[in-house]
PyMOL commands that place a pseudoatom at each C-alpha (Angstrom):
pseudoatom trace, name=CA, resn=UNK, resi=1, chain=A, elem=C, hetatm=0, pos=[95.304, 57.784, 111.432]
pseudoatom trace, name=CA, resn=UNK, resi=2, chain=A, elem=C, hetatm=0, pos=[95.898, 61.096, 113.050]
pseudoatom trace, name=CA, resn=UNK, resi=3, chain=A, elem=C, hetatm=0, pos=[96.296, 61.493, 116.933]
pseudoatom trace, name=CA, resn=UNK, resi=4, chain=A, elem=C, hetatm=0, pos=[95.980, 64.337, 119.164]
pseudoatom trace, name=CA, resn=UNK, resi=5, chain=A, elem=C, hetatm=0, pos=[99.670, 64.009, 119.390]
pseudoatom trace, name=CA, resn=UNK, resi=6, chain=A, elem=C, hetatm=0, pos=[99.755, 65.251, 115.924]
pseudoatom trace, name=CA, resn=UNK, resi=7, chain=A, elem=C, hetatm=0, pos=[98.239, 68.706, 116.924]
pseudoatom trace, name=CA, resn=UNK, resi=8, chain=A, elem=C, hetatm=0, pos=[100.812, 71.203, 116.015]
pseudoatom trace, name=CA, resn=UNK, resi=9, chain=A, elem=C, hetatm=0, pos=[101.101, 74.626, 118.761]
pseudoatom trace, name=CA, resn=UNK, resi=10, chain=A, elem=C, hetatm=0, pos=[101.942, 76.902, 116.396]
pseudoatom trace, name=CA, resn=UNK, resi=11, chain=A, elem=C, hetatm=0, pos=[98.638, 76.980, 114.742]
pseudoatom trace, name=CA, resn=UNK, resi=12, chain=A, elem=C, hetatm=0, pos=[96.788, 77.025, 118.826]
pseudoatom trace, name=CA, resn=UNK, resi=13, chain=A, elem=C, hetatm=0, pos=[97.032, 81.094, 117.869]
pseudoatom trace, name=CA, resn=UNK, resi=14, chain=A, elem=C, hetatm=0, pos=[94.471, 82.408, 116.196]
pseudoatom trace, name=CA, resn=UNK, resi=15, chain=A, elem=C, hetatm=0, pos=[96.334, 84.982, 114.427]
pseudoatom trace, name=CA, resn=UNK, resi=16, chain=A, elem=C, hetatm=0, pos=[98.499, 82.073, 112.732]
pseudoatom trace, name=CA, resn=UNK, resi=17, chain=A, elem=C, hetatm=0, pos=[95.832, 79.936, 111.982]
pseudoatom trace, name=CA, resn=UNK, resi=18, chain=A, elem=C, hetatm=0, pos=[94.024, 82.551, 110.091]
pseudoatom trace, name=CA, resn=UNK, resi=19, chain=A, elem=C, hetatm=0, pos=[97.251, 82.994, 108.060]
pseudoatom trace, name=CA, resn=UNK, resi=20, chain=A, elem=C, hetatm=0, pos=[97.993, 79.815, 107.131]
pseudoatom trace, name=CA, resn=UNK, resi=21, chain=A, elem=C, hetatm=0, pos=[94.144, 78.738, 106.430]
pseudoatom trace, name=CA, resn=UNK, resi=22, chain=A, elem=C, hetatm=0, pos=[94.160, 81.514, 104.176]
pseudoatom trace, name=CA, resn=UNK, resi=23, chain=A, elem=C, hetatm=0, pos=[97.552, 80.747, 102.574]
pseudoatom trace, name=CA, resn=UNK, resi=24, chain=A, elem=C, hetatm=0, pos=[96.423, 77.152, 101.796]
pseudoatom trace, name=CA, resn=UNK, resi=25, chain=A, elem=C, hetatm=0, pos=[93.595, 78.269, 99.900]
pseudoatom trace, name=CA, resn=UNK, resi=26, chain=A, elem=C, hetatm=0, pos=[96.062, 80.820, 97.516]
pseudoatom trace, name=CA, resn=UNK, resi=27, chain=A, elem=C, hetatm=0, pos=[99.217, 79.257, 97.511]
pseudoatom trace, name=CA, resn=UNK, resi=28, chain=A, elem=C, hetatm=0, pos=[100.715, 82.339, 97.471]
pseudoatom trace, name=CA, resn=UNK, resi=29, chain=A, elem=C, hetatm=0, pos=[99.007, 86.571, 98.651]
pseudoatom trace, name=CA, resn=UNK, resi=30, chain=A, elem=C, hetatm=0, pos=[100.701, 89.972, 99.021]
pseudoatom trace, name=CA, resn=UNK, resi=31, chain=A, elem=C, hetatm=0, pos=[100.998, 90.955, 102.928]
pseudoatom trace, name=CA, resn=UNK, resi=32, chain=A, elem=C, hetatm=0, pos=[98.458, 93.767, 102.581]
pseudoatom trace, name=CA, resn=UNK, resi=33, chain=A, elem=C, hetatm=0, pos=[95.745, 91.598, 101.153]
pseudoatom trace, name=CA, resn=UNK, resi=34, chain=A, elem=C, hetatm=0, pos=[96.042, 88.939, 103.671]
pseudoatom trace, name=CA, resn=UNK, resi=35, chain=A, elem=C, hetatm=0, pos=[95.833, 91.414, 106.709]
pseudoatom trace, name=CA, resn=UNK, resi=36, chain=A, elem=C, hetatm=0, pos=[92.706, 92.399, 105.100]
pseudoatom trace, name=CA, resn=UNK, resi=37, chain=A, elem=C, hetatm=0, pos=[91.002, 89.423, 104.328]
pseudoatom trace, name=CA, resn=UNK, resi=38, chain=A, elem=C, hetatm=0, pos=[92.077, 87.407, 107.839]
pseudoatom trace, name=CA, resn=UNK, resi=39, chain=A, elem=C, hetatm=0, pos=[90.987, 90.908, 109.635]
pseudoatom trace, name=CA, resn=UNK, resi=40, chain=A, elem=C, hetatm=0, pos=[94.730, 91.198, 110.975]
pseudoatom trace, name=CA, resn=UNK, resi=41, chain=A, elem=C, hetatm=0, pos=[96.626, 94.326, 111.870]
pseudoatom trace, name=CA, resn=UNK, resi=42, chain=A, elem=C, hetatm=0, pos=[99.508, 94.790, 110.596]
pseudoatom trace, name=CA, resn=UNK, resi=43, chain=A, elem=C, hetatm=0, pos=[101.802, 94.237, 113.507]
pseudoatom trace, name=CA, resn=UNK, resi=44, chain=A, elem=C, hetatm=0, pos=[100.025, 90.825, 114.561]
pseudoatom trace, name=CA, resn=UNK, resi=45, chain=A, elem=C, hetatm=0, pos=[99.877, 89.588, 111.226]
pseudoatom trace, name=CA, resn=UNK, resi=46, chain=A, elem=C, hetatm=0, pos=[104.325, 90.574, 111.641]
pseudoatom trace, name=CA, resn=UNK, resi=47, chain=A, elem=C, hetatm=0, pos=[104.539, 88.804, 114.383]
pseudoatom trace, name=CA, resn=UNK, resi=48, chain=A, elem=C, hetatm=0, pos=[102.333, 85.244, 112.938]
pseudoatom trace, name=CA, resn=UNK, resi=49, chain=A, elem=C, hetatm=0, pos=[104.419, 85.705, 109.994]
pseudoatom trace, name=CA, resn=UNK, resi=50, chain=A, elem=C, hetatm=0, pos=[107.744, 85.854, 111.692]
pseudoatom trace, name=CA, resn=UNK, resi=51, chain=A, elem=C, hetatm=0, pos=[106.664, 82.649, 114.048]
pseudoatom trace, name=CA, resn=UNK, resi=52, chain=A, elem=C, hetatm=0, pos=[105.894, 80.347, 110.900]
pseudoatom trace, name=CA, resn=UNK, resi=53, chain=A, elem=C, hetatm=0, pos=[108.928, 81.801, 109.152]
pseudoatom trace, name=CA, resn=UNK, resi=54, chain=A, elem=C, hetatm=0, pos=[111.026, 80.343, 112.063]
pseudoatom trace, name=CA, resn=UNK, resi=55, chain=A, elem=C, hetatm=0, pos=[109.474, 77.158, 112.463]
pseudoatom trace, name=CA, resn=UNK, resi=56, chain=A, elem=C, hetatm=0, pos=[109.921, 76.654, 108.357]
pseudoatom trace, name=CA, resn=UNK, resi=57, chain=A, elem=C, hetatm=0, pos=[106.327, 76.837, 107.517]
pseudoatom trace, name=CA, resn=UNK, resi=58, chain=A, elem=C, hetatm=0, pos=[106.585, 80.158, 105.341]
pseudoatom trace, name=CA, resn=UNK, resi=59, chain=A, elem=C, hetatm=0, pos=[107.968, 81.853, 102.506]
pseudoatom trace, name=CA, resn=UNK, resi=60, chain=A, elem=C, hetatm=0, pos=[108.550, 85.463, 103.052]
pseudoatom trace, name=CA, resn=UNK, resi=61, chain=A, elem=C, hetatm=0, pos=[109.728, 87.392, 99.220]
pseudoatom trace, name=CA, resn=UNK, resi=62, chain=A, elem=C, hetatm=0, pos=[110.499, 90.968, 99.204]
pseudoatom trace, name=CA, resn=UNK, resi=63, chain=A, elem=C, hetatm=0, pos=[110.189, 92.707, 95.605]
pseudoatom trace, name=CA, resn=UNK, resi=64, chain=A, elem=C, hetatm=0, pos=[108.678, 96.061, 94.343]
pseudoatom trace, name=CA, resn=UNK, resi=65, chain=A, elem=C, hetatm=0, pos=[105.737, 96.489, 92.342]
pseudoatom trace, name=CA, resn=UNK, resi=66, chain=A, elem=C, hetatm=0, pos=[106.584, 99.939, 90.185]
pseudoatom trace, name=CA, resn=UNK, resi=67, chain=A, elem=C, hetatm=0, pos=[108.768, 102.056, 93.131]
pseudoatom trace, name=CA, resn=UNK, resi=68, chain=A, elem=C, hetatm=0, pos=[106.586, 100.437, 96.092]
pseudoatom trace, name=CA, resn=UNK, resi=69, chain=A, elem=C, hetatm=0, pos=[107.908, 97.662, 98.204]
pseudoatom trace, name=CA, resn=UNK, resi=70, chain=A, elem=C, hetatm=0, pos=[105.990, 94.656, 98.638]
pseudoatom trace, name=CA, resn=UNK, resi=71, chain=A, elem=C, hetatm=0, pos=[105.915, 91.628, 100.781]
pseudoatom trace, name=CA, resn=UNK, resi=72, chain=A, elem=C, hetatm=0, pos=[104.728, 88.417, 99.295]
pseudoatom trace, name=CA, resn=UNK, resi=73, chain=A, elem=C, hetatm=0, pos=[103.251, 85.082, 102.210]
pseudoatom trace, name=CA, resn=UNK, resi=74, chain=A, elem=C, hetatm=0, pos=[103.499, 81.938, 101.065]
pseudoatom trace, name=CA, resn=UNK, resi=75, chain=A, elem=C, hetatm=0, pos=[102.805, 78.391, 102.738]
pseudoatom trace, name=CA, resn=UNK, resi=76, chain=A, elem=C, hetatm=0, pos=[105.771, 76.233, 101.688]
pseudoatom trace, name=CA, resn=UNK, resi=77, chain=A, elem=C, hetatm=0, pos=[105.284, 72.423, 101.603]
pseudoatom trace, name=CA, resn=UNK, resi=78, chain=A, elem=C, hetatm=0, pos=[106.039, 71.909, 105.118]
pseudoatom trace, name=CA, resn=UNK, resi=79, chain=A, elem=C, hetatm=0, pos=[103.653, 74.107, 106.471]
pseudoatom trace, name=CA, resn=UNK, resi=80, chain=A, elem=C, hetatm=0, pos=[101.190, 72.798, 103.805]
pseudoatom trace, name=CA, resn=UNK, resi=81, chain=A, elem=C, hetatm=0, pos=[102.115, 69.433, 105.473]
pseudoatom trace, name=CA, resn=UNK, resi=82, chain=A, elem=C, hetatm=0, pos=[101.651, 70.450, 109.683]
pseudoatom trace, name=CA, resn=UNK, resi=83, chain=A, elem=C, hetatm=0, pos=[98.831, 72.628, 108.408]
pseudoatom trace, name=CA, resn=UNK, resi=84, chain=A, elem=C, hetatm=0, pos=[97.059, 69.318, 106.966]
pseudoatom trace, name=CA, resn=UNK, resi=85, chain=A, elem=C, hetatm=0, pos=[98.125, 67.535, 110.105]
pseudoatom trace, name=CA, resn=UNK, resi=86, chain=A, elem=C, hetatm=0, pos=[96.893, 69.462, 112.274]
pseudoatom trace, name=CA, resn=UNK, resi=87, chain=A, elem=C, hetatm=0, pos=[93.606, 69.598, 110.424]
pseudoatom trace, name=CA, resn=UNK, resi=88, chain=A, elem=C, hetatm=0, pos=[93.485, 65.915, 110.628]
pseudoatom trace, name=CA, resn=UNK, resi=89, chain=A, elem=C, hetatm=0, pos=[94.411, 65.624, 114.182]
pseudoatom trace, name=CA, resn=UNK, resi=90, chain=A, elem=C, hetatm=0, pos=[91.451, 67.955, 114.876]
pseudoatom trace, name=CA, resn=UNK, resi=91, chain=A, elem=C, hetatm=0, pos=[89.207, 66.086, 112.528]
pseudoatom trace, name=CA, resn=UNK, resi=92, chain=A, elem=C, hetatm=0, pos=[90.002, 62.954, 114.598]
pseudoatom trace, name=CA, resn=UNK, resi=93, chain=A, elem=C, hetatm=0, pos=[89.732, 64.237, 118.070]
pseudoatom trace, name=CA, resn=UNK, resi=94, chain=A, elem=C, hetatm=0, pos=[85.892, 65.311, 116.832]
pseudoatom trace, name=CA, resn=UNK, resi=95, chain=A, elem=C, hetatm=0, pos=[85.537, 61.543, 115.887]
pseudoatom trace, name=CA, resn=UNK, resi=96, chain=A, elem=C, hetatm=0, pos=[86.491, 60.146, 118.693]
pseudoatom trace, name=CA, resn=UNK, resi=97, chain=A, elem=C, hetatm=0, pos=[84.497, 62.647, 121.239]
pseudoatom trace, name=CA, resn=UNK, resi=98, chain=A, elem=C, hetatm=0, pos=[81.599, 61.427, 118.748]
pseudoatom trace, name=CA, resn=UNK, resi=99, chain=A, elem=C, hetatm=0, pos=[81.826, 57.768, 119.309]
pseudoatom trace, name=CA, resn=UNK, resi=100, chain=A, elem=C, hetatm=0, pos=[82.268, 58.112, 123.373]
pseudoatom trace, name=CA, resn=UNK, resi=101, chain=A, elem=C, hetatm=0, pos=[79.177, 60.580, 122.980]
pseudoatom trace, name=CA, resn=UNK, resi=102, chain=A, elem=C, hetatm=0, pos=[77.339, 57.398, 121.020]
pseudoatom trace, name=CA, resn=UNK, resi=103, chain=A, elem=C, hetatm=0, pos=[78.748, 55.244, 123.733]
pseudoatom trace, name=CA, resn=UNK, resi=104, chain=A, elem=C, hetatm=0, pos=[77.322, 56.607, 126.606]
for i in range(1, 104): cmd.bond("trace and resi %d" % i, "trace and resi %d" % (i + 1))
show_as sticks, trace
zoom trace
């Protein structure tokens, strides 16, 4: 069972969150699109990407499409793996506020 231990800091920005929520419905989205659809500029989304790059939780790919360079996100089993922890962790803090709230 998940514990609040298990919630993971990286995803306490917003910015990140968004990007990796996104990510682990695609599996994988071109930088551009997910700035657009997580409503992210372009330097914050940089700087989430860059964070979970670090930590392990993303692969970055460079390529062109035609002459025009590209940058392709995706969440790499790791990430996948805090992400789901983290969801869990959260999922189980709302259970247990919900059976001291049935308590009392």
């Amino acid at each position: 069972m998940a514990t609040v231990e298990a919630l993971n800091e990286l995803f306490a920005s917003l910015p990140r969150l968004k990007l990796v929520a996104f990510l682990d419905g695609c599996g994988e989205a071109e930088f551009l699109v997910v700035a657009e659809m997580c409503d992210l500029s372009k330097p914050t989304l940089s700087k989430a990407v860059t964070t979970l790059e670090n930590a392990g939780y993303l692969d970055v790919t460079k390529g062109y499409v035609g002459r025009r360079p590209r940058t392709w996100l995706a969440l790499n089993r790791r990430g996948r793996a805090a992400y789901h922890d983290h969801l869990a962790a959260l999922a189980a803090l709302t259970r247990k506020s919900m059976e001291i709230a049935r308590e009392s």
